[in-house]
C-alpha positions in Angstrom: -36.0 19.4 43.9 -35.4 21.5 41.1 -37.9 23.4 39.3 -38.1 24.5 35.5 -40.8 25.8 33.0 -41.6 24.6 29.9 -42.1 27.3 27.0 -43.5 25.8 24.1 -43.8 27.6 20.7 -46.9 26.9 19.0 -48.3 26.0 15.4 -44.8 25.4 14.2 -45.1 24.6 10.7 -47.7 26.5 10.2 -45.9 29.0 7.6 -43.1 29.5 5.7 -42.8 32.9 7.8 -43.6 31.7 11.0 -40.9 29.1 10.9 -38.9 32.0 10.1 -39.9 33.7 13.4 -38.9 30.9 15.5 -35.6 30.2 14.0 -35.0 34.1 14.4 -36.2 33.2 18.2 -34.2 30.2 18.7 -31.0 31.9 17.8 -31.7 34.5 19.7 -29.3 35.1 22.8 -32.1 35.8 25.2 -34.3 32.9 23.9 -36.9 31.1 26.5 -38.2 28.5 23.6 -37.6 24.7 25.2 -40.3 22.9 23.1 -42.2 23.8 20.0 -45.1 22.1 19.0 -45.1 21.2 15.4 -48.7 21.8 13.4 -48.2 18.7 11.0 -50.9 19.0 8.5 -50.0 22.9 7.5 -48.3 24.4 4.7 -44.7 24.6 6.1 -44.7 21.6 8.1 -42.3 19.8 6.2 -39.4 22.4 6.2 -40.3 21.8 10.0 -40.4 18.5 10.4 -37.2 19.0 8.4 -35.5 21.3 10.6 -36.9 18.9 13.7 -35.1 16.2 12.7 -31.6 18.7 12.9 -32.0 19.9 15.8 -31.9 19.3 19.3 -35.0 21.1 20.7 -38.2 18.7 22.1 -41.0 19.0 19.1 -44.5 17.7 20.3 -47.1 17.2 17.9 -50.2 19.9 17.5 -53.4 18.3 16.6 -55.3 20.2 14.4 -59.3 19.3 13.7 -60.0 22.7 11.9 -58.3 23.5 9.0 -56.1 22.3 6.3 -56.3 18.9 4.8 -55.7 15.6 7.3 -52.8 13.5 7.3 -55.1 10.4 7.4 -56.7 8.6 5.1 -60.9 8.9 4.4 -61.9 10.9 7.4 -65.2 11.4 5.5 -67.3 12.1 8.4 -64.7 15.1 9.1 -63.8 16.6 5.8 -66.3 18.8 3.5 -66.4 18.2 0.0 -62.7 19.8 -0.9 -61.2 17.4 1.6 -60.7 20.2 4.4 -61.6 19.8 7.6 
């Protein structure tokens, strides 16, 4: 049976400049990335999503509980007054 490791990049989406650091990684000739894991409720998640949608690499979803605002609608017993978690 063969064997293979899954390296997953985290919090994808997370910044303008982090999404910066994977596609810099992912072009990269010695680039492990198979999966990255896409933070959906951050500031450059959509220019991820975006780039997701393009490209052939498995995206899982990162579920955050602890910052930024939520993608659903009247969490109220999660969110502070802002509408942050």
């Amino acid at each position: 049976m063969k064997k293979s490791v899954i390296v997953t990049g985290h919090d994808f989406g997370l910044s303008r400049a982090v999404n910066a650091g994977f596609y810099y990684a992912l072009n990269h000739p010695e680039n492990i990335i198979t999966d990255l894991s896409l933070l959906a409720n951050a500031p450059g998640s959509l220019e991820a999503a975006k780039f997701a949608k393009s490209s052939q690499i498995s995206i899982s979803l990162c579920i955050n509980l602890t910052k930024y605002k939520p993608l659903s609608h009247n969490p109220a017993s999660l969110i502070d007054k802002q509408g942050d978690f």
